[in-house]
Backbone and ligand atoms as CSV (ligand in chain L), in Angstrom:
chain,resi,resn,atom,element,x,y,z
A,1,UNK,N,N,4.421,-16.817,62.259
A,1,UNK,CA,C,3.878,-17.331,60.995
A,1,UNK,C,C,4.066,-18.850,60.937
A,2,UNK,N,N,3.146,-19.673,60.372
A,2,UNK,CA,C,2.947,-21.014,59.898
A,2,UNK,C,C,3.953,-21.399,59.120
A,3,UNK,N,N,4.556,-22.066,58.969
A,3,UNK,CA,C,5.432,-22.339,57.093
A,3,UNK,C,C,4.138,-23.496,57.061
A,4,UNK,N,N,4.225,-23.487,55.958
A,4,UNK,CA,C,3.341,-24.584,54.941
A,4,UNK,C,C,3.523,-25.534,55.114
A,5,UNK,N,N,4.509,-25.963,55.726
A,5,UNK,CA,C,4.678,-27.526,55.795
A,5,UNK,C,C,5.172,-27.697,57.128
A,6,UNK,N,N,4.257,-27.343,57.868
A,6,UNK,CA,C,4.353,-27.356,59.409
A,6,UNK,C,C,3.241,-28.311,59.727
A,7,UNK,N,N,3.521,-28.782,61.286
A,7,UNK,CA,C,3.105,-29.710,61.446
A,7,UNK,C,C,1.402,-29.378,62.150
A,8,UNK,N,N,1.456,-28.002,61.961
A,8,UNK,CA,C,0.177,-27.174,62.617
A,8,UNK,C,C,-0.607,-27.584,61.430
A,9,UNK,N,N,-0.588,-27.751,60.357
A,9,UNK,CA,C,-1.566,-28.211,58.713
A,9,UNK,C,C,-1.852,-29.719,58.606
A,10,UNK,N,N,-0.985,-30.378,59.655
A,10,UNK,CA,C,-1.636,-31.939,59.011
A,10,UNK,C,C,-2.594,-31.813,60.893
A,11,UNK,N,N,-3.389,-32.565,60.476
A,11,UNK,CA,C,-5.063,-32.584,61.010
A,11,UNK,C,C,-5.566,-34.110,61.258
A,12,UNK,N,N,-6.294,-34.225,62.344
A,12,UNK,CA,C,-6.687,-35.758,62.346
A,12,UNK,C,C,-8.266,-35.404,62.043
A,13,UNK,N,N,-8.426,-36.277,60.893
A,13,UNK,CA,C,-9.673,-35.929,60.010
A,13,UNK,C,C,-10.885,-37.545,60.736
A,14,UNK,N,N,-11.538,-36.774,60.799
A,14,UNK,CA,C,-12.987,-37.087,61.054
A,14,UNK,C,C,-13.696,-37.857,60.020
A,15,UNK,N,N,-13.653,-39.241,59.993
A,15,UNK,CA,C,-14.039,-40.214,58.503
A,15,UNK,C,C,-15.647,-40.440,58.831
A,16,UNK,N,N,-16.374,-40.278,57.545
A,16,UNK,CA,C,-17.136,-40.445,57.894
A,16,UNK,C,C,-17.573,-42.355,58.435
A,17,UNK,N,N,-18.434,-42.059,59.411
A,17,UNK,CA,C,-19.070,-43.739,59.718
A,17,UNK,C,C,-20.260,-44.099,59.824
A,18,UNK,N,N,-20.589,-44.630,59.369
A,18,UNK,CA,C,-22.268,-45.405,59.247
A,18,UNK,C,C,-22.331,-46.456,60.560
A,19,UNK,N,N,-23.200,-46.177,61.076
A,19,UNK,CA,C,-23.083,-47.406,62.256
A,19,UNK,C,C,-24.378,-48.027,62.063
A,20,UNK,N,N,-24.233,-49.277,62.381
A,20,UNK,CA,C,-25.633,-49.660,62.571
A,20,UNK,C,C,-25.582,-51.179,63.944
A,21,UNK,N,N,-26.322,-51.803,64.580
A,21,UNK,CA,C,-26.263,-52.408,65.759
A,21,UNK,C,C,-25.226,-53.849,65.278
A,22,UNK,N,N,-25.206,-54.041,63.667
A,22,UNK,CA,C,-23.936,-54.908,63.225
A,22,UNK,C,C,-22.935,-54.397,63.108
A,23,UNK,N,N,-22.422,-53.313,63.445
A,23,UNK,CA,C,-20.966,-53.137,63.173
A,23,UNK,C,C,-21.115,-51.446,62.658
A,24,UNK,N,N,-19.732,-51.325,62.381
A,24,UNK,CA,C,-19.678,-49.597,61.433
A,24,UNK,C,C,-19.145,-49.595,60.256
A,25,UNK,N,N,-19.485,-48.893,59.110
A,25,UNK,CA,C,-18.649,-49.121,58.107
A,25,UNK,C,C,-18.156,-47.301,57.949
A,26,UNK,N,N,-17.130,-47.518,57.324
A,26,UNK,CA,C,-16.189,-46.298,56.874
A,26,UNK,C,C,-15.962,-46.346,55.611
A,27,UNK,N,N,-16.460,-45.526,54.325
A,27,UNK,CA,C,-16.350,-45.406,53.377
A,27,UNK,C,C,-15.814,-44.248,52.573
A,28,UNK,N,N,-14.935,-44.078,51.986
A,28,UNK,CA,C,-14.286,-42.711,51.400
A,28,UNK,C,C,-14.200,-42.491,50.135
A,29,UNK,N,N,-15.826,-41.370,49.855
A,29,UNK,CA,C,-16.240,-41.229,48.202
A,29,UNK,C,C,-15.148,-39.900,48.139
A,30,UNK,N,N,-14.092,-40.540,47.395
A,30,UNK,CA,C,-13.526,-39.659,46.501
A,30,UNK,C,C,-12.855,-38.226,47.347
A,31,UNK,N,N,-13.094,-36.971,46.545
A,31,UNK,CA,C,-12.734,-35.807,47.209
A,31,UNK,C,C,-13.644,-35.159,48.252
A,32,UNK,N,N,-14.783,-35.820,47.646
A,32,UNK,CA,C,-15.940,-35.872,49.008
A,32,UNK,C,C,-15.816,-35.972,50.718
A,33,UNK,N,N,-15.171,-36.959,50.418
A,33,UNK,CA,C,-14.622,-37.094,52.214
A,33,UNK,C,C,-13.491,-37.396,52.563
A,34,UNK,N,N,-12.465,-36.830,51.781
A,34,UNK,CA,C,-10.984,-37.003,51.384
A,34,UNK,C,C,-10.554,-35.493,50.980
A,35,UNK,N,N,-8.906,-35.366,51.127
A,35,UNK,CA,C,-8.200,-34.023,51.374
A,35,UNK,C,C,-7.727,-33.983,50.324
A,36,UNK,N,N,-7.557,-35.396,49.382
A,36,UNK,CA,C,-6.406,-35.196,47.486
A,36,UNK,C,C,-6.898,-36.468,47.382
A,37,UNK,N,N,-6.533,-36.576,46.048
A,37,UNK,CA,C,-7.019,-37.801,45.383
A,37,UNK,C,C,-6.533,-38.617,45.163
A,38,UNK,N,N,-6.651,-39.890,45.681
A,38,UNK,CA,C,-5.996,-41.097,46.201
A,38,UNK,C,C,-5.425,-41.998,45.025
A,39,UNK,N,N,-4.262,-42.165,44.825
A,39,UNK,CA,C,-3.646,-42.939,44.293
A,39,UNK,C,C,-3.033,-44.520,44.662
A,40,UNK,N,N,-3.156,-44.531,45.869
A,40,UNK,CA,C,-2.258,-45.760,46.693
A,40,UNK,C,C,-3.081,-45.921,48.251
A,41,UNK,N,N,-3.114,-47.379,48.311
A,41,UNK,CA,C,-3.376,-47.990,49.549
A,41,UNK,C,C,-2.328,-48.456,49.940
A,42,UNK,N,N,-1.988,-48.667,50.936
A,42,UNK,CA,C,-0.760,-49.791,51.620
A,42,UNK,C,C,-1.222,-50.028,52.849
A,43,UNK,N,N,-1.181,-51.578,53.765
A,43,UNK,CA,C,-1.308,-51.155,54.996
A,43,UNK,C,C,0.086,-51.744,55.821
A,44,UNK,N,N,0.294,-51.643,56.763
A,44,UNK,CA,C,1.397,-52.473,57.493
A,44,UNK,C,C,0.584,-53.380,58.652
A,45,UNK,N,N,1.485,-54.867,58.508
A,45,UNK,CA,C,1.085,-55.387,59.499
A,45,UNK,C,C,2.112,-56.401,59.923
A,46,UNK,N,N,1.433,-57.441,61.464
A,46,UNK,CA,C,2.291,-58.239,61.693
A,46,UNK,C,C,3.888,-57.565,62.135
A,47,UNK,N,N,3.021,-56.448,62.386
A,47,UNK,CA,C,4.151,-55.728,63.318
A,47,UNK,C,C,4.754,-56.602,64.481
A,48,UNK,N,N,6.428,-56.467,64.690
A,48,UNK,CA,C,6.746,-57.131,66.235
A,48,UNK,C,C,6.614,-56.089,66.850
A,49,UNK,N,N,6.357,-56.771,68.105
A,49,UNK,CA,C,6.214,-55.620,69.664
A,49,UNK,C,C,7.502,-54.898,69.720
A,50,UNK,N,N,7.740,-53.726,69.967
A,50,UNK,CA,C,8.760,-52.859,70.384
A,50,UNK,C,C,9.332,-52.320,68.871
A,51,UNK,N,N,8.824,-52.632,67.627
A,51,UNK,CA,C,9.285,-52.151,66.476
A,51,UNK,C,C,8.497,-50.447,65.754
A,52,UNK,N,N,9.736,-49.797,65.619
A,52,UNK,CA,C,9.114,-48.486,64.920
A,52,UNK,C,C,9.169,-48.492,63.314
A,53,UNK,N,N,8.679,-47.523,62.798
A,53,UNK,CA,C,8.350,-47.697,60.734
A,53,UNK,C,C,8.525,-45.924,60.957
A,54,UNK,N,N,8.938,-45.567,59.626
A,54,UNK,CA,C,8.862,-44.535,59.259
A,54,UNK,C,C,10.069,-44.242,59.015
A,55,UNK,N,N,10.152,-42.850,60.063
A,55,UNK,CA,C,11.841,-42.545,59.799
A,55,UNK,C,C,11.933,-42.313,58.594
A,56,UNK,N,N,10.692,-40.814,58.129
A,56,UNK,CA,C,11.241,-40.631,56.827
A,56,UNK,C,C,10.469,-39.027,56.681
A,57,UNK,N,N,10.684,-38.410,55.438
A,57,UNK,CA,C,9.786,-37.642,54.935
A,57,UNK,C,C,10.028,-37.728,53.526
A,58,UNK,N,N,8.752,-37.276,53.361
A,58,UNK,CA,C,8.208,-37.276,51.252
A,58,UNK,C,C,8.404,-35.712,51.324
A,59,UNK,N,N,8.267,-35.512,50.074
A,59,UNK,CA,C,8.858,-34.075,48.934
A,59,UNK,C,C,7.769,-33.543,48.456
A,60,UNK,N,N,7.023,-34.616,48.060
A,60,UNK,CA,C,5.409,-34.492,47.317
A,60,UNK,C,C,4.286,-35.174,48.028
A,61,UNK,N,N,4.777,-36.062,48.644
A,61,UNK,CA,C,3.095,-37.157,48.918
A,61,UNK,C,C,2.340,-36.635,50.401
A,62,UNK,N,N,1.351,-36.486,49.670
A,62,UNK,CA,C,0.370,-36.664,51.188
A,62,UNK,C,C,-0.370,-37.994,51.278
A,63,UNK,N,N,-0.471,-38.033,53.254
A,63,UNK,CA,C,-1.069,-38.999,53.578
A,63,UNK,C,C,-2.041,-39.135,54.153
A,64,UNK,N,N,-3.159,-40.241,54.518
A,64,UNK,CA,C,-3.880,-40.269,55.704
A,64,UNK,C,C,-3.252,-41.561,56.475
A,65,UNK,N,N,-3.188,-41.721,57.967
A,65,UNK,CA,C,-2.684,-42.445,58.164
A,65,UNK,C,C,-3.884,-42.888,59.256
A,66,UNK,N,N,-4.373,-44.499,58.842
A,66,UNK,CA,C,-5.793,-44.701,60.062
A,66,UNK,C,C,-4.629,-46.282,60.767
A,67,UNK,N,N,-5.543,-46.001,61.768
A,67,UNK,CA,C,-5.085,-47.454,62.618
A,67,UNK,C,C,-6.581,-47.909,62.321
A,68,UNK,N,N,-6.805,-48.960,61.642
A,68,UNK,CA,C,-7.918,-49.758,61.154
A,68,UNK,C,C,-8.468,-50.764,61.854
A,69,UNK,N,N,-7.252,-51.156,63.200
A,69,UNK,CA,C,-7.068,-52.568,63.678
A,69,UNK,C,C,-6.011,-51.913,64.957
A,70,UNK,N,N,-6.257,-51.667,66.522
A,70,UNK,CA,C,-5.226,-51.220,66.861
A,70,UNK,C,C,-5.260,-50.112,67.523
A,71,UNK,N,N,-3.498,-49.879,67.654
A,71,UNK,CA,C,-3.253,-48.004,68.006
A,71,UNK,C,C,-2.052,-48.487,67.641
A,72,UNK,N,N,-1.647,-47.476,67.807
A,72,UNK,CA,C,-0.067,-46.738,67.570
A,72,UNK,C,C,0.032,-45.518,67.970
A,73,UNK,N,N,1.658,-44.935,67.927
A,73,UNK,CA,C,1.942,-43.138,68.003
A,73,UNK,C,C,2.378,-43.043,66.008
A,74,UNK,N,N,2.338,-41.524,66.347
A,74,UNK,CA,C,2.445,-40.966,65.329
A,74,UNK,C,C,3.344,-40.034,65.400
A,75,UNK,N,N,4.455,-40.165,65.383
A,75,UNK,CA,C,5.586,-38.492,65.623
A,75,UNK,C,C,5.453,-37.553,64.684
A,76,UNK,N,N,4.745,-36.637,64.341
A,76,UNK,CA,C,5.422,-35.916,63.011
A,76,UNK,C,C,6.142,-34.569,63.802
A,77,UNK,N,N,6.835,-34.204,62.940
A,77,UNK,CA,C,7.798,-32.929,63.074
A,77,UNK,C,C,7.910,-32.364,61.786
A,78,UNK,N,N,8.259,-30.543,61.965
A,78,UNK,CA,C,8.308,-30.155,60.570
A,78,UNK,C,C,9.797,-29.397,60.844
A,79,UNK,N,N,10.418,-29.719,61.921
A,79,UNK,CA,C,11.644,-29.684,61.556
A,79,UNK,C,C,12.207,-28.459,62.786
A,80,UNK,N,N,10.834,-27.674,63.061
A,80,UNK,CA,C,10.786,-26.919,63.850
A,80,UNK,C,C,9.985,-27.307,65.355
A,81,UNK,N,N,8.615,-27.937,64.783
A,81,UNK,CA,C,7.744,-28.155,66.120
A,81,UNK,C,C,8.103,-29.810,65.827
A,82,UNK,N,N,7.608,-30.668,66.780
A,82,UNK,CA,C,7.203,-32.214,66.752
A,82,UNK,C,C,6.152,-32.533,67.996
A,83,UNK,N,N,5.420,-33.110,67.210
A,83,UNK,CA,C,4.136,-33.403,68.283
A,83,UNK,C,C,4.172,-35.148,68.136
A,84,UNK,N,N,3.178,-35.539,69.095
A,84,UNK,CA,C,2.869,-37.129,68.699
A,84,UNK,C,C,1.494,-37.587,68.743
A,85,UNK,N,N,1.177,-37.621,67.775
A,85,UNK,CA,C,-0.615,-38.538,67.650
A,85,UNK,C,C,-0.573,-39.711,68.017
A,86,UNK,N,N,-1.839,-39.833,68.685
A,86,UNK,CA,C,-2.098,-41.430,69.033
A,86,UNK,C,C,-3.701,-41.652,68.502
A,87,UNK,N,N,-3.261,-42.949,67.540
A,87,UNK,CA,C,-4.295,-43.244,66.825
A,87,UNK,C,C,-4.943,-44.690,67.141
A,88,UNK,N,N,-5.970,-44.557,67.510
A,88,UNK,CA,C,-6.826,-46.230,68.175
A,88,UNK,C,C,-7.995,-46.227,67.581
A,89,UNK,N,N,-8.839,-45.673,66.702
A,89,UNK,CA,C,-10.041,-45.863,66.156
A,89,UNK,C,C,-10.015,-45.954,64.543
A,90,UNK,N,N,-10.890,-46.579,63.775
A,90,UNK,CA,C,-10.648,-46.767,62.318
A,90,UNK,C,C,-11.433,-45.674,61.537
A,91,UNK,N,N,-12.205,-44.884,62.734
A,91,UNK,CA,C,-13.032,-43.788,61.553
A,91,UNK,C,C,-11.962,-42.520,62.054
A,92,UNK,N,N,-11.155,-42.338,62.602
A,92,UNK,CA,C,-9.943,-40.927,62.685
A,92,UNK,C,C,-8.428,-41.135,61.600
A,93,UNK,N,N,-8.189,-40.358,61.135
A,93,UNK,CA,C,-6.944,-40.485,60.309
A,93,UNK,C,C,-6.283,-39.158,60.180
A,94,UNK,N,N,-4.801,-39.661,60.440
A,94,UNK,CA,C,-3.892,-38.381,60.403
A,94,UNK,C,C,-3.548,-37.829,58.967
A,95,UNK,N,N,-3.855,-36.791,58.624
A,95,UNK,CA,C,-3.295,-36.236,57.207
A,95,UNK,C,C,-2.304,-35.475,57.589
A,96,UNK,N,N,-1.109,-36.738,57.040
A,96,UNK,CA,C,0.361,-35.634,56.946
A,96,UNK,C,C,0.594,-35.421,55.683
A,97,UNK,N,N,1.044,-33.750,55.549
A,97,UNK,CA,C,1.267,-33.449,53.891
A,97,UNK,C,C,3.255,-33.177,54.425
A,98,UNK,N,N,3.305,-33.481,52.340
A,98,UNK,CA,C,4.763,-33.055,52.029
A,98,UNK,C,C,5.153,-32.410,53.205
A,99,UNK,N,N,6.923,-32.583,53.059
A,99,UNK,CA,C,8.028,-31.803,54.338
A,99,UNK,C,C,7.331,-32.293,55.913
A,100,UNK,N,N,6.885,-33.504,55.794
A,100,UNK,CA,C,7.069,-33.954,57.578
A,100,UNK,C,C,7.584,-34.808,57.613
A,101,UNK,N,N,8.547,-34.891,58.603
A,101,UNK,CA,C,9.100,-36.108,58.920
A,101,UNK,C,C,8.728,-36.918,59.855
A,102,UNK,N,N,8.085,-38.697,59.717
A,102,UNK,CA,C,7.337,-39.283,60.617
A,102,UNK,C,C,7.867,-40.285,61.088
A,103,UNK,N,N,7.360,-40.433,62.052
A,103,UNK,CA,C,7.652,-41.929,62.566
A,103,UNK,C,C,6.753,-42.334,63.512
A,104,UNK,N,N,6.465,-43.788,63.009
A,104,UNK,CA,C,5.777,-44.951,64.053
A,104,UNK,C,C,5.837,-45.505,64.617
A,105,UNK,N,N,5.111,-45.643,66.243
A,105,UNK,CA,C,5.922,-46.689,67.556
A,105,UNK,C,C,4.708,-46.765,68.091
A,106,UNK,N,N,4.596,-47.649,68.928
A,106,UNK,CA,C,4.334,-48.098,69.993
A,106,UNK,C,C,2.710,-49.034,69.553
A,107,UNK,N,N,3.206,-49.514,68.577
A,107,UNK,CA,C,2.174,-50.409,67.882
A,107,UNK,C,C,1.404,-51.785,68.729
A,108,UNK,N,N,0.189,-51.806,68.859
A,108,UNK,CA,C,-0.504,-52.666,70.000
A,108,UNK,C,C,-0.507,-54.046,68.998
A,109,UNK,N,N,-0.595,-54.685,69.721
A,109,UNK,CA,C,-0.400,-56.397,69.701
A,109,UNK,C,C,-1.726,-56.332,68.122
A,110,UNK,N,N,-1.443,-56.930,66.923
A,110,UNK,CA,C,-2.590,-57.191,65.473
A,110,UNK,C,C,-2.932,-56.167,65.084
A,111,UNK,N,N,-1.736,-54.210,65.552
A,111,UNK,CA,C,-2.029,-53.093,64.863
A,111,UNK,C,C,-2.228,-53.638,62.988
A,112,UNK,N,N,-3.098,-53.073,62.705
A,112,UNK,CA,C,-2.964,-52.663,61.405
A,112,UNK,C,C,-2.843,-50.894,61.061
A,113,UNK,N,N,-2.029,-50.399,60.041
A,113,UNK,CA,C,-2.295,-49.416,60.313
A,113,UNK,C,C,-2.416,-49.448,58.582
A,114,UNK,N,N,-3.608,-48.644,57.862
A,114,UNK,CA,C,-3.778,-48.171,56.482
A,114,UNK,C,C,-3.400,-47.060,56.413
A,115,UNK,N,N,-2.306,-46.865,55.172
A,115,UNK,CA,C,-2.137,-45.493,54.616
A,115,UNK,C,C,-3.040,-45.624,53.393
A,116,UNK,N,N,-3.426,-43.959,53.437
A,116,UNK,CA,C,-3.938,-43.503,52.211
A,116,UNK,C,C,-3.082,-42.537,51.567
A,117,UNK,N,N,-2.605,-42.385,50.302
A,117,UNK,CA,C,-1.515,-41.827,49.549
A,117,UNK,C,C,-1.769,-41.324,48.580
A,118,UNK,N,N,-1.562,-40.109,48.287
A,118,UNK,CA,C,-1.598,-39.149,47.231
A,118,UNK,C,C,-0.725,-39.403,45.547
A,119,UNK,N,N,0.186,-40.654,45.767
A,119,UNK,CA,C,0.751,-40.570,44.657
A,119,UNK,C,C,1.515,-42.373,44.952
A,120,UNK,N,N,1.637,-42.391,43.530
A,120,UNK,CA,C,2.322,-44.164,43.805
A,120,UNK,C,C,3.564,-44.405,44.286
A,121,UNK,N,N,4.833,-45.362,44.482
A,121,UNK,CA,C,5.168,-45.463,45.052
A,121,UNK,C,C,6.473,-44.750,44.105
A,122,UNK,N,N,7.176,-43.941,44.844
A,122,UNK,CA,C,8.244,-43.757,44.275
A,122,UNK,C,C,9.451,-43.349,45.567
A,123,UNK,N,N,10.480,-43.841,45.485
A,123,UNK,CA,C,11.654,-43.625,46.209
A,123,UNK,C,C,12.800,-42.489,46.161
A,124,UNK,N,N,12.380,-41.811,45.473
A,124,UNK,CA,C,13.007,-40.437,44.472
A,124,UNK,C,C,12.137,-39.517,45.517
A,125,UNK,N,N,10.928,-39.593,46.226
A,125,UNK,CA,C,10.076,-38.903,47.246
A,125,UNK,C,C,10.649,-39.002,48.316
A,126,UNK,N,N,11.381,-39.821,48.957
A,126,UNK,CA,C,11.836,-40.261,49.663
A,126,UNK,C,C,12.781,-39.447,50.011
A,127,UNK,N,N,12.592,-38.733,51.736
A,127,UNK,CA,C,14.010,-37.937,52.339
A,127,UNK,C,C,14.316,-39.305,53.700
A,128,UNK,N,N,15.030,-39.713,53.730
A,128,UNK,CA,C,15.716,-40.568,54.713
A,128,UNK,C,C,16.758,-40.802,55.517
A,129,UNK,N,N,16.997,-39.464,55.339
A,129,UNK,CA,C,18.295,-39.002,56.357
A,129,UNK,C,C,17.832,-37.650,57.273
A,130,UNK,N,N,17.836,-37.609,58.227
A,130,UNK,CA,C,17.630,-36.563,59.272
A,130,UNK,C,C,17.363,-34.902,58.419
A,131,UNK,N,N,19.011,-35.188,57.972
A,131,UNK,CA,C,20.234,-34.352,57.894
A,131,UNK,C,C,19.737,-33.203,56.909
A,132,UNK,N,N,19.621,-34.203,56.242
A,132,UNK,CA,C,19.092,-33.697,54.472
A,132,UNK,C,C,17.663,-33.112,54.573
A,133,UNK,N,N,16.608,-33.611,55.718
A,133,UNK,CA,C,15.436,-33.076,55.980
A,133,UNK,C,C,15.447,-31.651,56.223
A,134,UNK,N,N,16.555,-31.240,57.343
A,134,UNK,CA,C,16.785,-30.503,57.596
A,134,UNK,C,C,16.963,-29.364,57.066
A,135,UNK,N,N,18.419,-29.715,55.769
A,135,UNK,CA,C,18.471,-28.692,54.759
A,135,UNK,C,C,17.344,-28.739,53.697
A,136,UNK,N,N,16.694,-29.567,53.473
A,136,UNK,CA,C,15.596,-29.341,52.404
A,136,UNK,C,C,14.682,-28.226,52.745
A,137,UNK,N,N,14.163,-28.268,54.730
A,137,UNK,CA,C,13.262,-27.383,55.192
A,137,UNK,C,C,13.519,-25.922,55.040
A,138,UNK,N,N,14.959,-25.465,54.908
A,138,UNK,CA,C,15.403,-24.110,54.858
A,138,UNK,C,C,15.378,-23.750,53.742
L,1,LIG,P1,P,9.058,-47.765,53.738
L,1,LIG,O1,O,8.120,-46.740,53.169
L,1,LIG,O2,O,10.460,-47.343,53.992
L,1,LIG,O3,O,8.438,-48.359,55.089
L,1,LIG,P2,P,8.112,-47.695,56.496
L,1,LIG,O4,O,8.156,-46.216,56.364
L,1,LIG,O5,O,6.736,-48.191,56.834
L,1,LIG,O6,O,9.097,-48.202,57.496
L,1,LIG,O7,O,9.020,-49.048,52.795
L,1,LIG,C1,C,9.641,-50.262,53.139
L,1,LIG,C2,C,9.977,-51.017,51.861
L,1,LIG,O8,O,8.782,-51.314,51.130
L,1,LIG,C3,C,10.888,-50.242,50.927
L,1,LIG,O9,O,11.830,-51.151,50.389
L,1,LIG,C4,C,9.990,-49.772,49.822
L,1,LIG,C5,C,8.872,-50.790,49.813
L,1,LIG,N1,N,7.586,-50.158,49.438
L,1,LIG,C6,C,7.056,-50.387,48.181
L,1,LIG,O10,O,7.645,-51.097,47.342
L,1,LIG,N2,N,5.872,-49.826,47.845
L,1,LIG,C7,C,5.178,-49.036,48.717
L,1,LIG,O11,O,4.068,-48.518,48.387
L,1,LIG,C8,C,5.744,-48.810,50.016
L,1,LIG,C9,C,5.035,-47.948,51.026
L,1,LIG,C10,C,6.946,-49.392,50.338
C-alpha cells in the first residue's frame, strides 16, 4: 500500500507551453493547469556552486518546484522510499505535497529555481529536524 504522503504522489507535471520561433511562454491559469491554488511565489537565486537548500518538510504546504533558469537535483523522501529528480527545463515542475522531506543540490552555474506554494509563509509548517520527520510520519 501507498501512504498518502509518499513520495510515489508527488509527480513531475507537464506545464503547459506555447512556443512560437521567438521563444516559449509558460503560463499557469489557475486550477486549470495547476494541482491547488496558489498562494505564494518565491524563487531562489545566486546560488554558490557546491551549496544545497532545503533540508526540510511542511505539515500542510504543497509545492511545484520548476528550474526556470538551470538544473538542479531534487531529493524527496517520505521517510520510507527517497528518490532524486533532476530538473533542467522551465515547462516541467515537481509537485511535492505535505510529509516530504526535500532537499536541493547540485545547482548549475545562474540556477534559478521557482517555487509555487499552496499557502503563505509560515514557520509553524516547518519540520526541520530529521528526527521529528520521522516521528511525525508514524
Ligand atoms: P527556507 O525555506 O529555510 O529556505 P530553503 O529551504 O530554500 O533552504 O527559508 C530560508 C529563510 O527565508 C528563512 O529564514 C525563512 C525565510 N523565508 C521567508 O521569510 N519567506 C518565504 O516565503 C520563504 C520560502 C523563506
Amino acid at each position: 500500500m501507498i501512504q498518502k504522503s509518499s513520495i510515489f504522489n508527488c509527480s513531475v507535471l507537464d506545464l503547459p507551453k506555447i512556443h512560437n520561433r521567438a521563444g516559449n511562454i509558460t503560463a499557469l491559469n489557475g486550477m486549470l493547469d495547476f494541482p491547488f491554488e496558489l498562494k505564494r511565489v518565491y524563487y531562489l537565486y545566486d546560488i554558490p556552486g557546491g551549496e544545497s537548500r532545503g533540508g526540510h518538510a511542511h505539515r500542510n504546504l504543497q509545492q511545484v518546484i520548476v528550474a526556470v533558469s538551470g538544473s538542479f537535483d531534487v531529493s524527496i523522501d517520505d521517510g520510507i522510499n527517497r528518490k532524486t529528480v533532476s530538473l533542467n527545463r522551465p515547462n516541467y515542475g515537481l509537485h511535492v505535497i505535505p510529509g516530504i522531506w526535500r532537499e536541493l543540490s547540485n545547482f548549475s552555474s545562474g540556477a534559478i529555481c521557482l517555487v509555487l506554494a499552496s499557502l503563505v509563509y509560515d514557520e509553524k509548517d516547518y519540520i526541520r529536524d530529521y528526527k521529528e520527520f520521522i516521528d511525525f510520519k508514524i
